[in-house]
N, C-alpha and C positions, 0 to 999 in steps of 0.2 A: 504494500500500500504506500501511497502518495503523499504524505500530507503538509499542504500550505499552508500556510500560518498568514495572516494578512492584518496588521492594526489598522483602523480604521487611517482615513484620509483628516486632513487640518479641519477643525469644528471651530464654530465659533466661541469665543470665552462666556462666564458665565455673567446675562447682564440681566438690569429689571423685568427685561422682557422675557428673558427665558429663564424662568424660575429653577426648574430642576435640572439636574444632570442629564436628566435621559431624554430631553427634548433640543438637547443641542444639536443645530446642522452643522454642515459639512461646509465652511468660507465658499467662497467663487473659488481660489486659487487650490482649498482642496479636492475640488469638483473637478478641476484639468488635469490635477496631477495622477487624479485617479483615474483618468479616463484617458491618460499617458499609459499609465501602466494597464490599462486593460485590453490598446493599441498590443502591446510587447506581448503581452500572454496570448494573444491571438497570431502576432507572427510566430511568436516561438510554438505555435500548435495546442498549445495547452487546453483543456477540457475538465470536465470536472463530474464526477458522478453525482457530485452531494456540495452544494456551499450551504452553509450553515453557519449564521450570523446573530450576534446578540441582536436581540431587538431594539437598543438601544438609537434614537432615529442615526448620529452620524454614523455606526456601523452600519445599518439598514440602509444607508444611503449609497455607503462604500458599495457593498454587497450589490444593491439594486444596477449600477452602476457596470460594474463587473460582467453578472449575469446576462445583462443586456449588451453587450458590446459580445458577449461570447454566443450569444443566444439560446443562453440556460438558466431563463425565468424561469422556466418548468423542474429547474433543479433544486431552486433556492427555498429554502427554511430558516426559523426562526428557532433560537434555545436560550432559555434564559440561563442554562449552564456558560455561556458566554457574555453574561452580562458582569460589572467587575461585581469583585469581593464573592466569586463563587467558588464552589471546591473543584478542584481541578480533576480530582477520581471521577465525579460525578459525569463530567464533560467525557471523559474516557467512557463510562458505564454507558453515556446513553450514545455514544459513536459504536460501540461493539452490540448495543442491541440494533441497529438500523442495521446491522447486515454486516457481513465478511466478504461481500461481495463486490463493495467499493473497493476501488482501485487508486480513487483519485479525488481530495477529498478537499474543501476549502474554508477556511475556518473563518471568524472576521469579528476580532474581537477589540478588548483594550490592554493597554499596560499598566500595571504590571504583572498582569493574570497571564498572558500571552506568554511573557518571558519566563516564566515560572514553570509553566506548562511545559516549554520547549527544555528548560533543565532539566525536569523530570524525564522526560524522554529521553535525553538524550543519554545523561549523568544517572537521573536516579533520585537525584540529590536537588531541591529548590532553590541552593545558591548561584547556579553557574553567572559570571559577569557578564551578561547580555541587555542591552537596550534594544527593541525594537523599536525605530523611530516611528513617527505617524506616515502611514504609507508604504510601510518598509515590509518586504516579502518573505520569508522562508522556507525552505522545502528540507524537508525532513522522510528519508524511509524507513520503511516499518517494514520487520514482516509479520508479528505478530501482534496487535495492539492489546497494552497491558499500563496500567500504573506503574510504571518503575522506567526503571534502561532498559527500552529497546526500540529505539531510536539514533539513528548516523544524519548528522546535520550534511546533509546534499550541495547548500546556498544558502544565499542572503545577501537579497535585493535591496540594498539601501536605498529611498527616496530620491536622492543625489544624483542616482545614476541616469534613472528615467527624465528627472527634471532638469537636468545640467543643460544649459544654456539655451533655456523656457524665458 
């Protein structure tokens, strides 16, 4: 198995207007960078059996974004095991109940749940020194998905790359 890792694109900060956390969008400038990198997952062939995004609107925007430019609206889900402050077994528990049959799999969260998660997999361990920046990609293979190591970090798309001289 496949699995990307994707933090959501640039949200607006928190003002009068938008009271909660969970109702911040995605800036204009995180709207192109995201739809930069959704350009590149399309040349490089990429697909996806399953994207699965916290509900949160600027990942659901990320997400929406993506799906649409790949043309796998029909793939795209919502989990609030991707929303922050969730347990990260959980997000594991309900990816091995949807199937063993995904191959390729797209996740669309925030930090510093994200980078947690990718420790875990990768190490074992929830310390490893990792920032995903907002926008920033990772691919990780699996062959058995589990709570722990067993996970080889594949990549990691920093923001930078796609947006460099935007």
């Amino acid at each position: 198995m496949n699995l990307y890792i994707l933090r959501h694109g640039l949200a607006v900060e928190r003002t009068p207007g938008v009271k909660f956390d969970k109702d911040r969008p995605l800036t204009v400038e995180g709207r192109k960078k995201i739809r930069r990198l959704a350009v590149i997952l399309r040349k490089l062939g990429l697909s996806f059996d399953l994207i699965l995004s916290s509900p949160f609107l600027r990942a659901r925007q990320t997400a929406e974004i993506v799906a649409e430019a790949l043309d796998l609206s029909n793939k795209l889900e919502f989990s609030t095991h991707l929303a922050p402050r969730q347990a990260p077994n959980e997000l594991v528990e309900e990816l091995n109940r949807k199937g063993h049959a995904l191959d390729d799999i797209l996740l669309v969260g925030h930090e510093p749940d994200l980078s947690r998660l990718i420790s875990i997999l990768v190490t074992g361990k929830p310390g490893l020194a990792l920032e995903l920046k907002k926008g920033g990609l990772v691919k990780l293979e699996i062959g058995t998905l589990r709570y722990g190591r067993c996970a080889t970090l594949q990549w990691l798309l920093p923001p930078k790359v796609y947006s460099a001289g935007r």
